[in-house]
GUTOR-950651 format. One record per residue (C-alpha): residue number from 1; residue in three letters; x, y, z. Coordinates in steps of 0.25 Angstrom, whole numbers, plus 5000, padded with zeros to 4 digits. Example, Ala and Ser with C-alpha at 12.3 -4.5 7.8 and 13.67 -1.06 7.14 Angstrom:
! residues 2
r num->1 | residuo->ALA | u->5049 | v->4982 | w->5031
r num->2 | residuo->SER | u->5055 | v->4996 | w->5029
This chain:
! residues 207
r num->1 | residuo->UNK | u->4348 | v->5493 | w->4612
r num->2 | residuo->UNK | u->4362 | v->5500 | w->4619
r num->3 | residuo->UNK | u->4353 | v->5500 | w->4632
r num->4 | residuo->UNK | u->4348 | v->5485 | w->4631
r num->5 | residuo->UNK | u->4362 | v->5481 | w->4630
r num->6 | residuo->UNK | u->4368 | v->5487 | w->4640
r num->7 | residuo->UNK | u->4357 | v->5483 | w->4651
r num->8 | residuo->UNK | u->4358 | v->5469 | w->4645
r num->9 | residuo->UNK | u->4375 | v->5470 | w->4648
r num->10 | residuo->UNK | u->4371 | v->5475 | w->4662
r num->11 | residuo->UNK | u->4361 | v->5464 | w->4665
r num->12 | residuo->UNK | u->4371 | v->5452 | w->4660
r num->13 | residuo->UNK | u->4380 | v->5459 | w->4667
r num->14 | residuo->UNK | u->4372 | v->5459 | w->4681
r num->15 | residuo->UNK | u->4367 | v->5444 | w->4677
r num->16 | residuo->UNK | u->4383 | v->5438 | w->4676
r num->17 | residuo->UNK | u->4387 | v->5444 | w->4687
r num->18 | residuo->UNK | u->4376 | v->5441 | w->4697
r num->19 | residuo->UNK | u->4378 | v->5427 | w->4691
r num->20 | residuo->UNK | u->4391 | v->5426 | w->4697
r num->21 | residuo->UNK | u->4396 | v->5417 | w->4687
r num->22 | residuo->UNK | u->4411 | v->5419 | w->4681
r num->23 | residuo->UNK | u->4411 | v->5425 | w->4668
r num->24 | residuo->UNK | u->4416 | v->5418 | w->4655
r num->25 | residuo->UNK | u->4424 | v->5424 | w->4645
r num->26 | residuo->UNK | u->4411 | v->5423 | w->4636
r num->27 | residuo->UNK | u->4405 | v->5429 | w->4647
r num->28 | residuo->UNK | u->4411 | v->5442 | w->4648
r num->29 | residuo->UNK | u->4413 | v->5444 | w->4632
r num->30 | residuo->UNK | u->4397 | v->5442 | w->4633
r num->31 | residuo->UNK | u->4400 | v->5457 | w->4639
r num->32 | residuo->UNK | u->4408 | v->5461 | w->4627
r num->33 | residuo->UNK | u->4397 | v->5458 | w->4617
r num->34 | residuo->UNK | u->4387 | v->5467 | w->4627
r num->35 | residuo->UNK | u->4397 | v->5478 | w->4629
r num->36 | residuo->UNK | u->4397 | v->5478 | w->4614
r num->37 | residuo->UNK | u->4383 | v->5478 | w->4611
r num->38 | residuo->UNK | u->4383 | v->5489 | w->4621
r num->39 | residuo->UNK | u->4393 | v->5497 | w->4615
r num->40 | residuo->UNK | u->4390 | v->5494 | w->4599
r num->41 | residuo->UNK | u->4375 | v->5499 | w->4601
r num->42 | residuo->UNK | u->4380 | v->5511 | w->4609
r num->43 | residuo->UNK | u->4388 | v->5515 | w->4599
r num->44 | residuo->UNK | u->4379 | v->5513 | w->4588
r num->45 | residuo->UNK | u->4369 | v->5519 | w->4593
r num->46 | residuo->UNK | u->4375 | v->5533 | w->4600
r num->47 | residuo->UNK | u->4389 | v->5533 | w->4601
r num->48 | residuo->UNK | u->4391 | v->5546 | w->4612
r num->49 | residuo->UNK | u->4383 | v->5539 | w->4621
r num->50 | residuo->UNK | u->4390 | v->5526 | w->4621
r num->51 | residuo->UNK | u->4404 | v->5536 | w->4623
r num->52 | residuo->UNK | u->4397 | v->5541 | w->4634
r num->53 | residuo->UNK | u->4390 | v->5529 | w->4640
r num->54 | residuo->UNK | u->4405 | v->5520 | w->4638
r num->55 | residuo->UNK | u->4412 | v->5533 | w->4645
r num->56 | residuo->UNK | u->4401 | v->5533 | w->4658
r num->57 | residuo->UNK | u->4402 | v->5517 | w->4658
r num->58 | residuo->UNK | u->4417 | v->5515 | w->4658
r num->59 | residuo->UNK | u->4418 | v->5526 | w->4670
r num->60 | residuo->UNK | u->4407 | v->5515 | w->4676
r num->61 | residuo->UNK | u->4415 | v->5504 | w->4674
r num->62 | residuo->UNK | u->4427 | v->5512 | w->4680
r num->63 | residuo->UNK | u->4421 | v->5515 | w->4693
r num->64 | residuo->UNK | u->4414 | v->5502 | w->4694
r num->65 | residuo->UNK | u->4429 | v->5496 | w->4692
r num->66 | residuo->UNK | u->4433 | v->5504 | w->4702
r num->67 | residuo->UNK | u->4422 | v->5501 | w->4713
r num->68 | residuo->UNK | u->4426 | v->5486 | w->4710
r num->69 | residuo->UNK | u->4441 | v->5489 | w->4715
r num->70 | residuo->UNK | u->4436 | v->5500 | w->4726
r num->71 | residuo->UNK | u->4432 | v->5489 | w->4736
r num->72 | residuo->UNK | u->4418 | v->5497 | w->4739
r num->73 | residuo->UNK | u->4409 | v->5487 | w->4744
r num->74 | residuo->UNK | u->4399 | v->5482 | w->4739
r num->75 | residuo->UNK | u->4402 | v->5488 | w->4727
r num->76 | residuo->UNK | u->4415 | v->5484 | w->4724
r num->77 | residuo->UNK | u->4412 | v->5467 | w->4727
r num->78 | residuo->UNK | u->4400 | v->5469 | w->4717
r num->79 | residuo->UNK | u->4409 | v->5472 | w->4707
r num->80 | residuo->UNK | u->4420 | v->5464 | w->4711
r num->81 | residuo->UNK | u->4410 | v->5452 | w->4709
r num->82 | residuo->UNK | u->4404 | v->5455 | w->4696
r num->83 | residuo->UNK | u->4419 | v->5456 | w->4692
r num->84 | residuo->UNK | u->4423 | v->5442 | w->4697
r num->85 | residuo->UNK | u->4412 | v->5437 | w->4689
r num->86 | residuo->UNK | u->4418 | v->5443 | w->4675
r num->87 | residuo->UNK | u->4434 | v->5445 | w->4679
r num->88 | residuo->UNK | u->4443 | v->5434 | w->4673
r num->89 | residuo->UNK | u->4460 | v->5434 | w->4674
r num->90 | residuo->UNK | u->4462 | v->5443 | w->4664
r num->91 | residuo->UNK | u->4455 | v->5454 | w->4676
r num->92 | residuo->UNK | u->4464 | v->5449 | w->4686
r num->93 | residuo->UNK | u->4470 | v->5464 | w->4691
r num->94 | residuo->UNK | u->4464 | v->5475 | w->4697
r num->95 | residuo->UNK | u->4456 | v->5481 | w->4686
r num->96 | residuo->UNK | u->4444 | v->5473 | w->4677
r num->97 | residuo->UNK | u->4451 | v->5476 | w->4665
r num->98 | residuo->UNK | u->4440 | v->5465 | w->4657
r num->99 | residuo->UNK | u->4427 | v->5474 | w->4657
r num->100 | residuo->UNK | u->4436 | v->5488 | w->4658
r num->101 | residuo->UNK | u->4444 | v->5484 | w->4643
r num->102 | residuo->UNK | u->4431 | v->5477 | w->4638
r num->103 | residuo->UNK | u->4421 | v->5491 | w->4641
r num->104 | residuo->UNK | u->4433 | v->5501 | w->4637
r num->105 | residuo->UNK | u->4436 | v->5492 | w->4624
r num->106 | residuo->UNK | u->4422 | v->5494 | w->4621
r num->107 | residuo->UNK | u->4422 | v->5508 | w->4624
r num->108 | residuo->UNK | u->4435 | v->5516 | w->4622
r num->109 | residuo->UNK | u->4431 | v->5517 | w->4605
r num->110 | residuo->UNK | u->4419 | v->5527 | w->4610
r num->111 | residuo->UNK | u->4430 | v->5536 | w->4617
r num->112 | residuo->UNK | u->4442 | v->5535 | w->4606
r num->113 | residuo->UNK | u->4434 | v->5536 | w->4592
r num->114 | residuo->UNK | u->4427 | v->5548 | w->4590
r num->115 | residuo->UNK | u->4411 | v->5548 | w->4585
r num->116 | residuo->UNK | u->4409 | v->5556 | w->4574
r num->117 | residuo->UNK | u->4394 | v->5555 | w->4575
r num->118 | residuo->UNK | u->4391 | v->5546 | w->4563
r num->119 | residuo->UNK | u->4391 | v->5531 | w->4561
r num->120 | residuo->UNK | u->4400 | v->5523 | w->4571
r num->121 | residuo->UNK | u->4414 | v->5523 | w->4567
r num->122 | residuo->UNK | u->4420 | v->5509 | w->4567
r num->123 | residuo->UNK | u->4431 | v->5512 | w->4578
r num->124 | residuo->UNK | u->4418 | v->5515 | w->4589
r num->125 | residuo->UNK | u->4415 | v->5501 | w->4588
r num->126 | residuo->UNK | u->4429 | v->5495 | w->4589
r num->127 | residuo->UNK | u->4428 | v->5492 | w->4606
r num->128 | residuo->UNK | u->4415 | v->5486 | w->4603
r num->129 | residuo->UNK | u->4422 | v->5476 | w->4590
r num->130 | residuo->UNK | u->4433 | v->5472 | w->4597
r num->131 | residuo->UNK | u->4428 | v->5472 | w->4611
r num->132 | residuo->UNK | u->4413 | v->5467 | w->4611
r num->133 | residuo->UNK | u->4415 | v->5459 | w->4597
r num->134 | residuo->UNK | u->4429 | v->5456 | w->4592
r num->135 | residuo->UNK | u->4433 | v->5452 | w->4606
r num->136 | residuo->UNK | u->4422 | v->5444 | w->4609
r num->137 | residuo->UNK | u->4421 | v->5436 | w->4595
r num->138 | residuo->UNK | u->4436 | v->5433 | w->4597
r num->139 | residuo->UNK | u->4433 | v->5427 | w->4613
r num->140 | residuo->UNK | u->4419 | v->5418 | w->4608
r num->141 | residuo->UNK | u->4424 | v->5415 | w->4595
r num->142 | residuo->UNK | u->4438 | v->5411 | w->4600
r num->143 | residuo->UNK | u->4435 | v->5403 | w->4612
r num->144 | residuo->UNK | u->4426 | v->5396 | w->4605
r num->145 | residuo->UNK | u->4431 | v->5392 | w->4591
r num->146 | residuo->UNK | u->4447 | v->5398 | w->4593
r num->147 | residuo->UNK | u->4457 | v->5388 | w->4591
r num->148 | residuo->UNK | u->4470 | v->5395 | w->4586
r num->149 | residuo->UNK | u->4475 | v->5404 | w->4597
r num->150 | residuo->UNK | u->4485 | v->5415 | w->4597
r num->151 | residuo->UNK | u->4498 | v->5413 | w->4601
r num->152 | residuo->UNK | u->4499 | v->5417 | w->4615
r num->153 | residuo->UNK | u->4486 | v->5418 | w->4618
r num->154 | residuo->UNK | u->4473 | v->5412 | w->4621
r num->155 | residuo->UNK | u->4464 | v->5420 | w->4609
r num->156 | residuo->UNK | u->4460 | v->5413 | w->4596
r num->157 | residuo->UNK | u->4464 | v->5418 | w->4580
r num->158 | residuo->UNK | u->4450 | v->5413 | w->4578
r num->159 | residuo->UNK | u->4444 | v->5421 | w->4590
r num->160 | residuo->UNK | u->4452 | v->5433 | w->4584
r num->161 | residuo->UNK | u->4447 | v->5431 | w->4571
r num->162 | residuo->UNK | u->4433 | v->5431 | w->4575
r num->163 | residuo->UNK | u->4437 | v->5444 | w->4582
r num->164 | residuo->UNK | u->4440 | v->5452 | w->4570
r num->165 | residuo->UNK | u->4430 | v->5445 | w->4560
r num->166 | residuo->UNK | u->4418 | v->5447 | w->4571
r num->167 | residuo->UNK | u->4421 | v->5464 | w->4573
r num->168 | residuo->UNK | u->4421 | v->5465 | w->4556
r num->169 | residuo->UNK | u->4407 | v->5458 | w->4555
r num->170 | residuo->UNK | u->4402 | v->5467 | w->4568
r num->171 | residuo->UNK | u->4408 | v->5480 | w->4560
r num->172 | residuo->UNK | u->4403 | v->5474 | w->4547
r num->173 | residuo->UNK | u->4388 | v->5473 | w->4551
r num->174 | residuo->UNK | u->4391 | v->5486 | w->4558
r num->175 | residuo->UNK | u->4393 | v->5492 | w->4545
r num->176 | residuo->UNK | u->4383 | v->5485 | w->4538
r num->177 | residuo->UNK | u->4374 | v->5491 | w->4545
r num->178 | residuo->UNK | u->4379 | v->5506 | w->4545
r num->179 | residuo->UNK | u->4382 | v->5505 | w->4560
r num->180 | residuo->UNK | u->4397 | v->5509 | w->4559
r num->181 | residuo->UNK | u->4404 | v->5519 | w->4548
r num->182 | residuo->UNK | u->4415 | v->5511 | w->4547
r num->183 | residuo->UNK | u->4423 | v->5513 | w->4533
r num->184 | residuo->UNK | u->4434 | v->5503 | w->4530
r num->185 | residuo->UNK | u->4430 | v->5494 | w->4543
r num->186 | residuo->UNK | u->4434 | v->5481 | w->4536
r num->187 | residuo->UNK | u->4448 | v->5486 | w->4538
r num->188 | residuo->UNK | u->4447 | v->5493 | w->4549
r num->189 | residuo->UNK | u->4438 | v->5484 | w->4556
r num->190 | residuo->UNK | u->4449 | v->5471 | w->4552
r num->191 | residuo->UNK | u->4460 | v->5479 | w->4557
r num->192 | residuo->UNK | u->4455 | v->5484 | w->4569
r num->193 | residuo->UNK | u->4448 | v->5470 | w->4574
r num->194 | residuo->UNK | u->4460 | v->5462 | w->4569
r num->195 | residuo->UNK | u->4470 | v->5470 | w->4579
r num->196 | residuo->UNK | u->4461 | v->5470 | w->4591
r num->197 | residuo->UNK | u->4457 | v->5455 | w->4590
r num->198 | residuo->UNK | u->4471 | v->5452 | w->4588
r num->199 | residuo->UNK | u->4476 | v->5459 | w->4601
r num->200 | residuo->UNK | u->4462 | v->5453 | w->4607
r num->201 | residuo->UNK | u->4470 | v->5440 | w->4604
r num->202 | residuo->UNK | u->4482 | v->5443 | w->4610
r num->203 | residuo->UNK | u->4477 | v->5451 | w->4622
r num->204 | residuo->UNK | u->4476 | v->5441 | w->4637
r num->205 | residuo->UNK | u->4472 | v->5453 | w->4644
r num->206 | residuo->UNK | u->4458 | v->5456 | w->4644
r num->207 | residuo->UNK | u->4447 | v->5445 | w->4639
């Protein structure tokens, strides 16, 4: 299943950007859910692998990063095209900050929280919660059906709302089903979700 999505990631990756066509913000959280997928399976399934295969892939994205800004051709104006296609203002300086925070918000948990080699502890899933879902949920769902906006800022209370309510049913159904050793996760769950949605909210820099 972890190898299916990640080949699926690949090829939609590789159909969009030979498409040519400007990515929507719908677009690019399409990634987010993919990552996510990517991420969630890994780590349910074999959780020093995924540290592994997160640490290798962000050195990847690294170099890849720097080939863009190395002016090496051809390779350098491959990339930088591919970027185009996905960059919006918010990636208006030097580094693309958008797919480097999205990656290491899925991944830093694997390097901070230590496994102890039984069930998934709660906090190895929290880039995948409030990256790949909570994030998500709150862009869809507030674009779509938000109306009362923060002061200040162009997020939603209903999207932030969907935010926190969508990572307690994802933790819940993890629980459910004895995915996740996650003892008091109702509260630690609310409290955790609840702060990163509501700096989610405030937050212009990254999308």
């Amino acid at each position: 299943m972890w190898s299916v999505l990640v080949v699926l990631t690949v090829l939609v990756l590789m159909y969009h950007t030979e498409a040519g066509d400007k990515a929507t913000t719908s677009a690019r959280k399409a990634y987010h859910i993919l990552g996510a997928l990517v991420f969630l399976t890994g780590i349910l399934n074999d959780v020093p692998f995924m540290v592994l295969a997160s640490g290798i892939s962000a050195g990847i994205i690294i170099l890849l990063e720097a080939l863009r800004l190395s002016r090496i051709e051809p390779i350098s104006a491959a990339l930088q095209a591919a970027f185009d296609i996905y960059c919006d203002e918010k990636d208006c300086g030097v580094l693309a900050m958008t797919p480097i925070y999205l990656y290491f918000g899925l991944a830093c948990p694997l390097a901070l929280v230590p496994w102890r080699g039984s069930k998934m502890e709660l906090e190895l899933m929290s880039g995948v919660l409030a990256t790949g879902i909570g994030d998500t949920a709150a862009s869809w769902f507030g674009h779509r059906y938000g109306v009362n906006y923060w002061p200040g800022s162009s997020r939603t209370m209903e999207g932030t709302a969907f935010n926190v309510g969508l990572q307690m049913v994802a933790v819940y159904f993890l629980h459910l089903f004895e995915w996740l050793d996650a003892p008091h996760w109702v509260v630690r769950t609310g409290v955790a979700a609840a702060v990163s949605a509501l700096v989610e909210a405030q937050t212009q820099q990254v999308d």
